[in-house]
C-alpha positions as CSV (number, residue, x, y, z in Angstrom):
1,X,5.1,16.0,-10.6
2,X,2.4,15.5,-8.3
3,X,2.5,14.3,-4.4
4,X,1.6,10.7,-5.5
5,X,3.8,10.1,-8.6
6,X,6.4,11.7,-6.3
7,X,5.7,8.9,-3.9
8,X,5.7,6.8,-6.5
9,X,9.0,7.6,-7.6
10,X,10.5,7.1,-4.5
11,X,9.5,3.9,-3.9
12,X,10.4,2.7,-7.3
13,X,13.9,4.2,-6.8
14,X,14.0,3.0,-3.3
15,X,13.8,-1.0,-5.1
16,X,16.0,0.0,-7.9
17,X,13.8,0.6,-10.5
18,X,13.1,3.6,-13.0
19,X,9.7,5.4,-12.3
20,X,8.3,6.7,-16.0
21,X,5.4,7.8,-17.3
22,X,4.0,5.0,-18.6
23,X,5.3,2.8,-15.1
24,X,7.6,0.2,-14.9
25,X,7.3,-2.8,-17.0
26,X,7.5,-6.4,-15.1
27,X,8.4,-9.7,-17.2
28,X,7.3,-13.2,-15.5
29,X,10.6,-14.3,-15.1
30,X,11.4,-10.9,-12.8
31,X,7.8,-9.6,-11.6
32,X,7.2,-6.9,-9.1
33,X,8.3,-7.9,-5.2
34,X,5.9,-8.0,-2.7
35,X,7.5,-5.5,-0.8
36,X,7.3,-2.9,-3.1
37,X,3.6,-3.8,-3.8
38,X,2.8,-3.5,0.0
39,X,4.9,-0.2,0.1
40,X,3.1,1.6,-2.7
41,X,-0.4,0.4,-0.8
42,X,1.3,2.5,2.2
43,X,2.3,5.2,0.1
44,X,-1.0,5.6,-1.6
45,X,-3.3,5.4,1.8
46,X,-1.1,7.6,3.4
47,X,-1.3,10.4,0.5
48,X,-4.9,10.0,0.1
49,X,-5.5,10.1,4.0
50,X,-7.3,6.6,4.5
């Protein structure tokens, strides 16, 4: 697993969730929080150094 999915993983664990290969699916009636989408734009930045 690389640094990012590793991140990834972490994150998605951290909000409950199952990281796979293909992702993790999100219906309308549950969609992805907020928090989680600003804390995979953290993760990612801070992997890639920006």
């Amino acid at each position: 697993m690389d640094e990012t999915a590793d991140h990834d993983a972490h994150i998605a664990a951290a909000a409950g969730l199952t990281a796979t290969k293909t992702g993790v699916a999100f219906t309308p009636r549950r969609p992805i929080p907020a928090v989680l989408v600003e804390r995979l734009v953290l993760s990612s930045r801070i992997v890639l150094g920006v």
